[in-house]
N, C-alpha and C positions, 0 to 999 in steps of 0.2 A: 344500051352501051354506056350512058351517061351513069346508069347508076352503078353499074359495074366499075365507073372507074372512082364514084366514091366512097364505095366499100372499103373499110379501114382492113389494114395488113396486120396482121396477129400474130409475133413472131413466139413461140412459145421456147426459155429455156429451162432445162431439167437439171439441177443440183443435185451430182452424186455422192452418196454419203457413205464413204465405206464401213460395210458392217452394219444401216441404219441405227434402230437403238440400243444397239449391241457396241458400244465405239469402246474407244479408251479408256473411258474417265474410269470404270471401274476398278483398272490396274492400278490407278492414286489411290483410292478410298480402302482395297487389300492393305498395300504396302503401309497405309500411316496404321490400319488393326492391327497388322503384323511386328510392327515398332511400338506398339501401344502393349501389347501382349507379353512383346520380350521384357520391356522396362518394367512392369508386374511383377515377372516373374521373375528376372532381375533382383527387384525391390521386395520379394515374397523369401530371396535365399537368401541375403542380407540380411534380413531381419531374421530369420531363424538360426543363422551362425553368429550373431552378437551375441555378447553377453547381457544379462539384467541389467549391470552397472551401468553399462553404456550407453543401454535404452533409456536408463535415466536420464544421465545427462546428456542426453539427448533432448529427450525430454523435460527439464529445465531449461535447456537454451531457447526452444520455442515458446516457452512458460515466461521466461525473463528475458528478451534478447537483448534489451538497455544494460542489463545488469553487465553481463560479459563486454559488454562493447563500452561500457565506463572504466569499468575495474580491472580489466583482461583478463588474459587464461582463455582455455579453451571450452570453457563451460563455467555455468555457476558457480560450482564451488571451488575454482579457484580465482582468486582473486588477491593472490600475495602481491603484486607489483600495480601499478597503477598504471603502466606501458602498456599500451594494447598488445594482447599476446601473453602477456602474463611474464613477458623476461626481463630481465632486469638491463637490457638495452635490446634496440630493434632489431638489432642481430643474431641476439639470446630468444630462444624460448622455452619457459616452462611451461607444461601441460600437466596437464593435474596425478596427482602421485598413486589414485586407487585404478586398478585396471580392473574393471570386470567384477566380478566376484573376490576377487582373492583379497585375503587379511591385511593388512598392514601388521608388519612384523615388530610386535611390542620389545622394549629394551630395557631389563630387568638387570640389577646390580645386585650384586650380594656384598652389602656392606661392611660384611665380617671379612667377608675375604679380602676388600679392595683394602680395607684398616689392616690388615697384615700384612699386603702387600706395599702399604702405605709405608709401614715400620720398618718394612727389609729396606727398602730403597731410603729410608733413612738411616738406617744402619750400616750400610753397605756404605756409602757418603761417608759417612762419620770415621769409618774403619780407615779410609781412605785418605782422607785427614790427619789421620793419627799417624798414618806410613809417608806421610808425606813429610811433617813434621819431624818427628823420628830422623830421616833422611835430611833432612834440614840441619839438625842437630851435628850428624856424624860427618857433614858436607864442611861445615861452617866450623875453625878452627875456634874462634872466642866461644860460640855456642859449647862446643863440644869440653869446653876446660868445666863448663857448668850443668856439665849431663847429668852428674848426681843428685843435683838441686831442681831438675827436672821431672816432674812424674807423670807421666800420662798413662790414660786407664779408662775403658767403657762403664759408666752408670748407667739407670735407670733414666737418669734425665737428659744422659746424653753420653759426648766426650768430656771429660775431666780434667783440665793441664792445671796442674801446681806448681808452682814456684816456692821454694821450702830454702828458711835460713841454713846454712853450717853455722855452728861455734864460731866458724875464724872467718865465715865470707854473708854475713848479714845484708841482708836484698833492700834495707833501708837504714838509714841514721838510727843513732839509738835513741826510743822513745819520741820518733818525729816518723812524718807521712814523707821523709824526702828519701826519692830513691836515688840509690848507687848508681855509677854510672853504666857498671855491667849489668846493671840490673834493665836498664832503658835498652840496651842490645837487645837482651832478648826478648822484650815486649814491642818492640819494631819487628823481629822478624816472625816472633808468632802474630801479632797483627798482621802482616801482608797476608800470609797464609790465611789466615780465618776470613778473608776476601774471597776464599775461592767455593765457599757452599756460602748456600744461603740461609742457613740457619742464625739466628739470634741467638747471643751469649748473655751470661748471668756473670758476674762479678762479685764473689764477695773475700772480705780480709778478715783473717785472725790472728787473733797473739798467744803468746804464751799464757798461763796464770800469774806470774808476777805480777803484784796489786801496781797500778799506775802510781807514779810520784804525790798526786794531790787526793787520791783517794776516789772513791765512788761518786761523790757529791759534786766534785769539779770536773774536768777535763780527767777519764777513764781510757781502759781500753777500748769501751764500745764505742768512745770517739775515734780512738787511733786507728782501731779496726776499719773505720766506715774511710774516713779520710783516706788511707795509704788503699784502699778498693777504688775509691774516686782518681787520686794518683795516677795511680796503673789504669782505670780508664783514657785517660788523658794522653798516656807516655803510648796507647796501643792505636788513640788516633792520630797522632804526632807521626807514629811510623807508618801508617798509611791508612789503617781499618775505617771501615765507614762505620761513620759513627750514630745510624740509624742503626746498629747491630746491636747498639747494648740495650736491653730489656730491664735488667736488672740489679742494683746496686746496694749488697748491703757488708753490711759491718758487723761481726758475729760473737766477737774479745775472744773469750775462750771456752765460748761453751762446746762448742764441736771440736775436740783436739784430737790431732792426729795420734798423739803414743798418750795415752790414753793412761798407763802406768805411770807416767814419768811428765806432769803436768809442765813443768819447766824446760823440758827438752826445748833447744832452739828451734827445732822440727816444726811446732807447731804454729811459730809464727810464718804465715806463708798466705799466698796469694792464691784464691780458685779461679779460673775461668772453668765455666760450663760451659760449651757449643751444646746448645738444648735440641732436643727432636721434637717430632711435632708434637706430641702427648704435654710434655715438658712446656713449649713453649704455649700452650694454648691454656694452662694451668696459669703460667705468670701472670697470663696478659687481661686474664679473668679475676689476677689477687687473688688466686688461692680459691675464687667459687667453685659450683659445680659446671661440669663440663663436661655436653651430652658432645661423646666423639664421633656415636653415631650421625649425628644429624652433620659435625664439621666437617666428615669423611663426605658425606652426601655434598658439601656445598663445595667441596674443590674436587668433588668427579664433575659437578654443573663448570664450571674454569676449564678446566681441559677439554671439554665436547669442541 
């Protein structure tokens, strides 16, 4: 009986494990192959509906990643802006301009054409000028008593306005650079006018053939000529022109006369202003060199981009 009751009590208990080694875990280790599988194949259709381009720069961004994260943009090769991102504030952004495959669409001029189109729209202006003038003339009571004395006309170098003596109403003193006083009218109000294009004017005076008082050797007409052109530049910034306008200033006596039959007609003494065109005015400002219009037509399509 005694050992009986020191016999140790041996409670045995049994832990149920449902499903033994069949449990759960399995259904975790599926589901991350099955998100493992998708994200493949995911990453397998992506890649085959990209373009080349983009696998590129793709492909430089993990080649260079400093690069884009110094200079921005969304890949290597853009890096116009120094803003991360490539735009030109944080709120801006440019991404790079080749998509894919596709070309960048090159932009070709045809220089003959844009120089002709250069010439109309110069022409066009100048015509305009002329009608406006004109209209000036027939508006303007003191202008209009001296319409005859007025000649406008298209050249080659441009618009033409002359100022031409009568017999009985000469446009300056005799044998002096001083003008009449109707003469100053109408060089104020064709000055404000020649404010309104932006063309450069040429200036030059002639006289009749009558030999000057002191002859060739002294004070001539080719003085008087140059002087009474300087005058009339003067009398046209006085009435408002800006006077960065004038290019050109010469004094001619009489070698260019208008009535060509009749060397002494009063006619011939007169005033030119040219409103020059581009051709014209690119000719002056070179003195007469050569002047490739191809390449100047080229540098003012670069100005207007």
């Amino acid at each position: 009986m005694a050992n009986e009751e020191l016999r140790p009590i041996v409670v045995k208990r049994i832990k149920k494990v449902a499903g033994g080694h069949h449990g759960g875990a399995w259904k975790i280790a599926y589901a991350d192959f099955v998100t493992a599988m998708m994200a493949f194949f995911l990453l397998m259709w992506l890649l085959g509906s990209t373009a080349k381009g983009n696998l590129q720069g793709i492909a430089e961004y993990f080649q260079t990643p400093l690069k884009v994260a110094m200079a921005g943009g969304e890949g290597s090769g853009d890096s116009s802006s120094v803003i991360k991102g490539g735009g030109k504030d944080l709120s801006i952004r440019d991404g790079q301009t080749k998509k894919g495959e596709i070309e960048a669409v090159k932009k070709t001029y045809n220089l003959q054409a844009a120089e002709a189109a250069l010439a109309r729209a110069d022409a066009e202006r100048l015509k305009g000028l002329k009608e406006k003038i004109e209209a000036a003339i027939e508006s303007n009571p003191t202008l209009k008593q001296f319409k005859k004395q007025l000649l406008l006309d298209i050249t080659t170098e441009g618009l033409r306005i002359q100022i031409v003596d009568e017999k009985n109403r000469p446009m300056f003193a005799s044998a002096k650079a001083d003008l009449q006083p109707y003469t100053k009218v109408i060089l104020h109000e064709i000055g404000l006018a020649l404010n309104d294009v932006p063309n450069r004017i040429s200036l030059s005076g002639h006289t009749d053939a009558a030999p000057y008082g002191s002859g060739e050797l002294g004070y001539s007409n080719w003085e008087l000529s140059a002087d009474r052109a300087n005058a009339s530049r003067r009398e046209l910034i006085y009435g408002g022109m800006d006077e960065t306008k004038v290019l050109r200033i010469v004094g001619l006596s009489s070698s260019v006369l208008f009535d060509k039959e009749d060397p002494l007609n009063p006619i011939n003494r007169r005033i030119s202003i040219i409103v020059m065109n581009k051709k014209a005015e690119l000719s002056a400002s070179q003195d007469g060199g050569e002047v490739d219009l191809a390449k100047s037509t080229e540098q003012t399509l670069e100005v207007k981009k």
